[in-house]
C-alpha positions as a printed NumPy array, in Angstrom:
array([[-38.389, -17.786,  17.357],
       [-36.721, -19.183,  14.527],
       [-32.354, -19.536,  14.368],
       [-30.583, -16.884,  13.16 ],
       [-28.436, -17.721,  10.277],
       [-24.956, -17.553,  10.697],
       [-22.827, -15.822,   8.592],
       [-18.792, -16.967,   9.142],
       [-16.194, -13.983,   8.589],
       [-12.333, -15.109,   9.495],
       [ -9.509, -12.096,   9.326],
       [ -6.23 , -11.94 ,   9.943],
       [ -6.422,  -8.388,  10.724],
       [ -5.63 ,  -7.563,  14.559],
       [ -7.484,  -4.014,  14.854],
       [-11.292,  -5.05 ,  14.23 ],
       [-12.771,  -1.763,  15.442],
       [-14.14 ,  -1.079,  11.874],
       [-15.191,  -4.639,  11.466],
       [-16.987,  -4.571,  14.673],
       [-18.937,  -1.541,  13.794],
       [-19.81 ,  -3.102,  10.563],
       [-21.362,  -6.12 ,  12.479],
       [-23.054,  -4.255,  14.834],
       [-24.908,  -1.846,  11.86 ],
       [-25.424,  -4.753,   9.761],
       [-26.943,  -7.04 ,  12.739],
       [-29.153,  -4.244,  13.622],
       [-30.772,  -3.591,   9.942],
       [-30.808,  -7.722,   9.53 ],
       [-32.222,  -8.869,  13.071],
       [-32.279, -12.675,  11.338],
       [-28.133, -12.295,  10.479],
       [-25.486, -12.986,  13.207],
       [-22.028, -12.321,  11.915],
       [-19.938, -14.78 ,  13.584],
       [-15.977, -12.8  ,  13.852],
       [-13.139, -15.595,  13.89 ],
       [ -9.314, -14.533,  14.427],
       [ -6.726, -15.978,  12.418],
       [ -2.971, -15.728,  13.38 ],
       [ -1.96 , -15.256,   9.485],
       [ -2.347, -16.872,   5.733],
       [ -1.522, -20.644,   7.174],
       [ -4.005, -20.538,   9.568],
       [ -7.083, -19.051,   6.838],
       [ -5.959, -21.878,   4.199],
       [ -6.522, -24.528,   6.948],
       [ -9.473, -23.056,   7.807],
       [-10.852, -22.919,   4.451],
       [ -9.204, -26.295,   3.796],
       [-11.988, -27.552,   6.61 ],
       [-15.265, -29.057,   5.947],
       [-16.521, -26.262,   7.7  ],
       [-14.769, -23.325,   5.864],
       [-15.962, -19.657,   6.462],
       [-18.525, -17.601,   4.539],
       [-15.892, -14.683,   4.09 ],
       [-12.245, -14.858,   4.647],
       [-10.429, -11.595,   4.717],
       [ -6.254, -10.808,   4.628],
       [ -4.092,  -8.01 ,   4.815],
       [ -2.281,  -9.199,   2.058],
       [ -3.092, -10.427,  -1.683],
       [ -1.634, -14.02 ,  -1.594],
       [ -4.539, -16.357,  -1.008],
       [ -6.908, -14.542,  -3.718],
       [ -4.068, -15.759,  -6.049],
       [ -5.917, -19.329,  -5.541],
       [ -8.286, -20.35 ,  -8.291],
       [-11.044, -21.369,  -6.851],
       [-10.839, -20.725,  -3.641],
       [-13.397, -17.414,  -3.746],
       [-16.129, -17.001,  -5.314],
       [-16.272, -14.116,  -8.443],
       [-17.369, -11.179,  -7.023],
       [-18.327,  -9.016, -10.442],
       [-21.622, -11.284, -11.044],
       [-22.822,  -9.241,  -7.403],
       [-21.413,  -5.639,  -8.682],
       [-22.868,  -5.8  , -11.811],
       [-26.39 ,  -6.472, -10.113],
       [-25.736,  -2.899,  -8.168],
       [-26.771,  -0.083, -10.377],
       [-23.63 ,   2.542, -10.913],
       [-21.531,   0.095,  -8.791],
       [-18.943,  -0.682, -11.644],
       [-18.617,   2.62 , -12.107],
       [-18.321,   3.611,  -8.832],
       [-15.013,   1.39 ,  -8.331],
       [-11.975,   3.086,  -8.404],
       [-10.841,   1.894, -11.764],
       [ -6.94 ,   1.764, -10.79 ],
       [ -7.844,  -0.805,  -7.83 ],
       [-10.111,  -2.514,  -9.678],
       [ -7.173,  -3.279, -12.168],
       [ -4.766,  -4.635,  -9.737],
       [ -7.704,  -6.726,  -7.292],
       [ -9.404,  -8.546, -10.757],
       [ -7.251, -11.514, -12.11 ],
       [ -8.221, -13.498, -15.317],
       [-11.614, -11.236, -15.212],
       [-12.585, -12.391, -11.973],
       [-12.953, -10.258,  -8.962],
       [-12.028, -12.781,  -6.254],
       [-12.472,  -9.945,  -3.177],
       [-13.208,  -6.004,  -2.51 ],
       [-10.099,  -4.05 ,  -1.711],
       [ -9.35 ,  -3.179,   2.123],
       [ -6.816,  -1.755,   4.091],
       [ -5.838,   0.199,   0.877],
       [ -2.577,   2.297,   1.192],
       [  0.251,   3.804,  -1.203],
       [  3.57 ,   6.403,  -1.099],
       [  3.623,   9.994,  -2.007],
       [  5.763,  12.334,  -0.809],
       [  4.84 ,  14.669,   1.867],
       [  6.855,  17.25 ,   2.828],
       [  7.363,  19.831,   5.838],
       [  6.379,  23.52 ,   4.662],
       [  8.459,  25.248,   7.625],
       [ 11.654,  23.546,   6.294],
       [ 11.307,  24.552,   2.847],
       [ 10.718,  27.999,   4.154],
       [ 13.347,  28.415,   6.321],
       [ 15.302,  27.16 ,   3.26 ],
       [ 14.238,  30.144,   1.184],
       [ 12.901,  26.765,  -0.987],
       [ 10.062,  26.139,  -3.512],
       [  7.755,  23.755,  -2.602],
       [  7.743,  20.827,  -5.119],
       [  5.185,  20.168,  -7.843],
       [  4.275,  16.996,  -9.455],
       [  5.931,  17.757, -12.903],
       [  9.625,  17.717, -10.627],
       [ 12.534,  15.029, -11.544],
       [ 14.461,  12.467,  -8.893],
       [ 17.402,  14.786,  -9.62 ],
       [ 15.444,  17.81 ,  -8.576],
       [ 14.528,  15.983,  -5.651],
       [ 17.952,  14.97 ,  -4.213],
       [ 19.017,  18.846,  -4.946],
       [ 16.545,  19.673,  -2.74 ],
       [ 16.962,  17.285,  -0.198],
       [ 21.084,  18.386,  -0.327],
       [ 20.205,  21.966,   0.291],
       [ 17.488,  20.369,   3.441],
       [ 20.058,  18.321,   5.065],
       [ 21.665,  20.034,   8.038],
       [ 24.581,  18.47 ,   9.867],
       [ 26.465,  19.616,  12.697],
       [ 30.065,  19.493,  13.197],
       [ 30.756,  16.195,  13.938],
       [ 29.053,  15.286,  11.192],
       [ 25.558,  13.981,  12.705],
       [ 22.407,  15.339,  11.015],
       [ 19.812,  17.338,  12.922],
       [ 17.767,  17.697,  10.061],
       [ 17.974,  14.86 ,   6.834],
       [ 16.463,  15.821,   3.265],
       [ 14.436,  12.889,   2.924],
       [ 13.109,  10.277,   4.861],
       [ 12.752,   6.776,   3.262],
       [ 13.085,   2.909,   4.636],
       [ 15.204,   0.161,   3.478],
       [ 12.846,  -2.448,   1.821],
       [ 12.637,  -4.17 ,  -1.449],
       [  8.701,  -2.589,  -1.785],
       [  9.504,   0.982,  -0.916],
       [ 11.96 ,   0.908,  -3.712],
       [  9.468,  -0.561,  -6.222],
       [  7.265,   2.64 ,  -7.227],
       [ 10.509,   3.896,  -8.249],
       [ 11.905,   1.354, -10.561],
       [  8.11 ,   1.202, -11.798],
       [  8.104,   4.982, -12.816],
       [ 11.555,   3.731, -14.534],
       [  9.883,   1.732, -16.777],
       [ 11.082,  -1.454, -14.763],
       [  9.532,  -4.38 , -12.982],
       [ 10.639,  -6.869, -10.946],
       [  8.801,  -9.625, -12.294],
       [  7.037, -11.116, -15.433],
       [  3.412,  -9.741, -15.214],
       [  1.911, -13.541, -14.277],
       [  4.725, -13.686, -11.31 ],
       [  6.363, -16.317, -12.742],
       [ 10.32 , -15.214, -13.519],
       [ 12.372, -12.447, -12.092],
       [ 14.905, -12.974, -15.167],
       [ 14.903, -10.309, -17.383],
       [ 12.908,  -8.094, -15.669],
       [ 14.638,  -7.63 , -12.137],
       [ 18.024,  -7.865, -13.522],
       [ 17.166,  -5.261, -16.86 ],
       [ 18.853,  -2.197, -17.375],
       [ 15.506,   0.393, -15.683],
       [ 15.656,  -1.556, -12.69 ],
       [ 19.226,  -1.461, -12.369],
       [ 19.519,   2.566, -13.079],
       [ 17.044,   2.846, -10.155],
       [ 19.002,   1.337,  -7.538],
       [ 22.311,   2.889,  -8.455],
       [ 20.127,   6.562,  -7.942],
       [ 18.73 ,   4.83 ,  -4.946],
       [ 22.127,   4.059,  -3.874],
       [ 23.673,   7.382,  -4.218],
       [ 21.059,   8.919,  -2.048],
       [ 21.979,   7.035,   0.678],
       [ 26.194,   6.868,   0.2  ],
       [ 26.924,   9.985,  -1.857],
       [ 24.647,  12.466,  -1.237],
       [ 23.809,  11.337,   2.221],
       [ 20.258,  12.792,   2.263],
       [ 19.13 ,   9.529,   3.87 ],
       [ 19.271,   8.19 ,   7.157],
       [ 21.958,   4.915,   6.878],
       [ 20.625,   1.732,   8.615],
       [ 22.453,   2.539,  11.754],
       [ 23.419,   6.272,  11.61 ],
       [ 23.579,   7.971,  14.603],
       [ 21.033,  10.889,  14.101],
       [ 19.946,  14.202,  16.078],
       [ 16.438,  14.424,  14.153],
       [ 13.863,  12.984,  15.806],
       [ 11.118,  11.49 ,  14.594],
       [  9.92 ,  11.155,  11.164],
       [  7.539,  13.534,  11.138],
       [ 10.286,  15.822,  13.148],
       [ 13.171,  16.593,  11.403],
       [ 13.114,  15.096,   7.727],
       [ 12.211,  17.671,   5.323],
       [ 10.352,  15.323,   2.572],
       [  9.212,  11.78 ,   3.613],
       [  8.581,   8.916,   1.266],
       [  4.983,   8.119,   3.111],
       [  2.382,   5.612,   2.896],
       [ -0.99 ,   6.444,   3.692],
       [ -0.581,   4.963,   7.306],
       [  1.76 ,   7.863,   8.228],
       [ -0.316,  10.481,   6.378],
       [ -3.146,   9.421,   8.119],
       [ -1.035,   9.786,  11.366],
       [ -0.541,  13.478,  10.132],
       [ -3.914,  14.079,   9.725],
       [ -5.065,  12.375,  12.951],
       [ -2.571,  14.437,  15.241],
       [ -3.847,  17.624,  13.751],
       [ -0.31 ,  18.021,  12.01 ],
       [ -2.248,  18.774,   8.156],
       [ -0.9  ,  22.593,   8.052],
       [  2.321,  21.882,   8.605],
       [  2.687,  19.525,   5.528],
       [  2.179,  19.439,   1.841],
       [  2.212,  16.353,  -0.409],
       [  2.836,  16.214,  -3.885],
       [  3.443,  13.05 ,  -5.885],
       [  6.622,  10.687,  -6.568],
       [  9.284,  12.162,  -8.318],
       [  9.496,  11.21 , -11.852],
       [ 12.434,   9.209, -13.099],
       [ 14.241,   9.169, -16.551],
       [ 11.993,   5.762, -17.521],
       [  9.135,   8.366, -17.414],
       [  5.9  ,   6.087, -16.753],
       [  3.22 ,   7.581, -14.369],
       [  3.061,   4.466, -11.934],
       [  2.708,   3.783,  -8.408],
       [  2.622,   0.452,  -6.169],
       [ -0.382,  -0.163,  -4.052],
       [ -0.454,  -2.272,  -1.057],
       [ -3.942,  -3.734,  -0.016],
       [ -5.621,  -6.808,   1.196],
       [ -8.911,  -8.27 ,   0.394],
       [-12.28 ,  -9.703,   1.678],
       [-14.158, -12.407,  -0.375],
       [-16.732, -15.193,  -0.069],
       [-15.157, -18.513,  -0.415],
       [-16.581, -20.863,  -2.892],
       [-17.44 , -23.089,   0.059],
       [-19.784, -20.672,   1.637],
       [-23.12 , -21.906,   1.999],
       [-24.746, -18.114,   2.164],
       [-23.15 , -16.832,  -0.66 ],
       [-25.863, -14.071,  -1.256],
       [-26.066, -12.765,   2.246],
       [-22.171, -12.869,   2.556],
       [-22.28 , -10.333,  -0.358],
       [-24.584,  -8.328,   1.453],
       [-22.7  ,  -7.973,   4.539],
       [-19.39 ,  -7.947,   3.045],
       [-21.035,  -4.626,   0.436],
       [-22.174,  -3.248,   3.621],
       [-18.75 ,  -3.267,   5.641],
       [-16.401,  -2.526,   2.425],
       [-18.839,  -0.254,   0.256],
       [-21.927,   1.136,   2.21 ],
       [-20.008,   2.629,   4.827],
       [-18.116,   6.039,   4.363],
       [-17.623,   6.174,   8.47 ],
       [-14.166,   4.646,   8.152],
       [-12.471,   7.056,   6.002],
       [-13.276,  10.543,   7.826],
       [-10.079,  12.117,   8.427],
       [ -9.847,  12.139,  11.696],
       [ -9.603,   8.433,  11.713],
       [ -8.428,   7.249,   8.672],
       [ -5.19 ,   5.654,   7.503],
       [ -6.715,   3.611,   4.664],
       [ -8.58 ,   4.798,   1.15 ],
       [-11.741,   4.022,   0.616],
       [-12.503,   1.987,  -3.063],
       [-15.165,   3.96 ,  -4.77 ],
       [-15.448,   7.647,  -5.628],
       [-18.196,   8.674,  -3.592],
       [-16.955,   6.672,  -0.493],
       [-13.814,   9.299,  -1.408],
       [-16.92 ,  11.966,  -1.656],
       [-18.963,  11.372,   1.03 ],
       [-15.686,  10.954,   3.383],
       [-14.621,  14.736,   2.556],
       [-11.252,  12.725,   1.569],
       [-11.672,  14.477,  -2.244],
       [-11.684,  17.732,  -0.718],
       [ -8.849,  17.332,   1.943],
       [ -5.397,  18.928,   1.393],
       [ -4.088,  15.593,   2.438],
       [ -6.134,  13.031,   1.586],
       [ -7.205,  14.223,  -2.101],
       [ -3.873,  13.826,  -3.39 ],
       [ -3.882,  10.213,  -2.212],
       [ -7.325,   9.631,  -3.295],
       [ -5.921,  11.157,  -7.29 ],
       [ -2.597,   8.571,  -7.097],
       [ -5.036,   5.279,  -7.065],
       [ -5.748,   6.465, -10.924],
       [ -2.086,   5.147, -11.128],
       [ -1.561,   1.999,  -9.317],
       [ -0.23 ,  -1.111, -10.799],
       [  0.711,  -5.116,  -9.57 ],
       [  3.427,  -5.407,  -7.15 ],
       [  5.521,  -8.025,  -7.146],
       [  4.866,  -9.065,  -3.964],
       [  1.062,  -9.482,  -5.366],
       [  1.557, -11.934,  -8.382],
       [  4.767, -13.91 ,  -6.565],
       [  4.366, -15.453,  -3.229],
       [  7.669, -16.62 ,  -4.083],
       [  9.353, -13.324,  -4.461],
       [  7.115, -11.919,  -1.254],
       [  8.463, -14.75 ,   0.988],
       [ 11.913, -13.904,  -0.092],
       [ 11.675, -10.245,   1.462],
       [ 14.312, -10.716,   4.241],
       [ 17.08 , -12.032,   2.034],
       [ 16.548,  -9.398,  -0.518],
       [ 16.867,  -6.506,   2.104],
       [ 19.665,  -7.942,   3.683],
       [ 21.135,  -7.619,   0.11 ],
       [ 19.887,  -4.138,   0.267],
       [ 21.387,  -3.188,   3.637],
       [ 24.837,  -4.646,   2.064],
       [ 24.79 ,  -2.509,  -1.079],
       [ 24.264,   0.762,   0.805],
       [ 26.778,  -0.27 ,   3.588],
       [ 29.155,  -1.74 ,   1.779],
       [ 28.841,  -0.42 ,  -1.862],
       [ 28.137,  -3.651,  -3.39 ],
       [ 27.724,  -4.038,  -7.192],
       [ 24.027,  -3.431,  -7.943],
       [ 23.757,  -4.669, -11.278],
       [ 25.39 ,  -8.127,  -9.686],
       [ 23.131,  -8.184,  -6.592],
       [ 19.981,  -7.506,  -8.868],
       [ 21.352, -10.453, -11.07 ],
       [ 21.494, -12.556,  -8.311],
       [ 18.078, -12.089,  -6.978],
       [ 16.574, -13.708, -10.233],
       [ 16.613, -17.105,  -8.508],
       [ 13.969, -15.897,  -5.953],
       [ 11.021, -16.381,  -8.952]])
């Protein structure tokens, strides 16, 4: 019986249930394949590993940073152009962000990004519309006064909206402001992060959270629960709609998409990782073939009464039902939309996260200046 030939796949990813079934399918169509799973603790560990004479076939990450590296992965279009209708097939917003300089240095995975979902019972109790995609950030934060319900001593049973306190969560905003953070090749922050969109943004950002008070404070003592409990529109990625979905929670919610700011640009930020064959791999060919078999061949992963991800091609989306759930459709619509993140072309700027939010934390608990905050934060690209 002749060897089996080995095919090397390294992730930093902790929940390999997917993975797993897409060895096991793949091993059982290609009795002559083993796929060999290796564990990494995070990026360090997969540059060593690729820095190695014996680097992986495939390395895959949860986030974009090491398919910033020329050279390190091999281009993947040369393979989707071979598939008939694969190009196509690709949803064209991802396939904007994941290609660099023309090259396609992995497939999308672990795909997620923010709309707002909102709880139907609470708007009706309210005597409230429900919103529509054509709505403003003012209209928003009037709805989200009118939804915020606080007892005497001044503790809220029931907040307008829920949102986090992190430097990405605000991004989709400033984009849809017409602002970035960054240059578009990563390289400065001046001029962008400190320009006159960016800065508007924050100051409405702030005023959510210290003068209308429709947001939980870092901190606040608060009667309502759970985020799915008692906050009447949630900023939420596709991890907590997928949550909704799993928990048999769909009815009670509707989603509709970001609120649109003055800037008036229909963007949104993505966050995804990546698979790709590394240029060192010495089965190119049949790493393609395993890694189109666990990212594109497979529409198992995104039924939606598992999912928390988006699948990359339309009839993944299709075959899924996703297109055709109340829930998930709306997400699968908002990847036409998707641009760069910051934390995508900037490892700099991404590995700066903590000190930036502790900035944030300061302005909404302390009212700093925002326009001298955002100035500062220049020197972290």
């Amino acid at each position: 019986m002749s060897e089996k030939t080995m095919i090397r796949f390294m992730t930093d990813f902790h929940h390999l249930h997917n993975l797993m079934d897409a060895k096991a399918s793949f091993e059982r169509d290609h009795p002559e394949v083993q796929i060999v799973l290796e564990q990494a603790t995070d990026h360090y560990e997969l540059m060593q590993a690729y820095k190695s004479d014996e680097a992986p076939d495939i390395i895959e990450s949860g986030g974009w940073a090491l398919f910033n590296y020329k050279g390190m992965f091999v281009d993947l279009l040369s393979y989707v152009e071979e598939v008939p209708g694969l190009m196509e097939d690709l949803n064209p917003g991802l396939m904007r962000v994941a290609c660099k300089d023309g090259h396609l240095p992995g497939l999308p995975v672990d795909v997620a990004l923010p709309l707002i979902l909102y709880r139907k019972d609470m708007f009706d109790s309210a005597d409230l519309p429900y919103p529509t995609d054509d709505w403003t950030w003012d209209e928003m934060i009037a709805l989200a006064e009118k939804l915020t319900i606080r007892g005497d001593n001044g503790v809220a049973r029931q907040f307008g909206f829920g949102f986090g306190v992190d430097i990405e969560e605000f991004e989709p905003f400033v984009m849809r402001n017409g602002g970035r953070y960054l240059s578009a090749d990563g390289t400065t922050a001046r001029g962008y992060v400190d320009q006159p969109a960016v800065i508007e943004s924050f100051r409405k950002l702030m005023d959510a959270y210290r003068v209308h008070r429709v947001i939980r404070n870092p901190g606040e003592p608060s009667e309502a629960g759970e985020l799915h409990q008692g906050f009447a529109m949630i900023f939420g990625f596709t991890w907590f709609a997928g949550g909704i979905v799993i928990n048999g929670l769909s009815d009670q919610f509707g989603v509709v998409g970001l609120p649109n700011m003055p800037g008036g640009e229909q963007s949104n930020m993505i966050y995804m990782g990546a698979a790709g064959i590394t240029s060192k791999s010495q089965h190119p060919r049949l790493a393609w073939e395993f890694l189109r078999h666990y990212v594109l061949d497979r529409h198992e992963p995104f039924r939606s009464k598992s999912a928390r991800t988006l699948p990359v091609t339309s009839s993944l989306a299709e075959q899924s039902g996703m297109k055709q759930h109340p829930i998930w459709s709306r997400y699968v619509q908002e990847l036409d939309r998707v641009q760069a993140s910051g934390f995508y072309i900037s490892e700099k700027w991404n590995s700066s996260r903590q000190l930036i939010n502790e900035d944030i934390h300061r302005m909404i608990a302390e009212g700093a200046d925002v326009a001298q905050v955002l100035k500062s934060w220049t020197r972290f690209a």
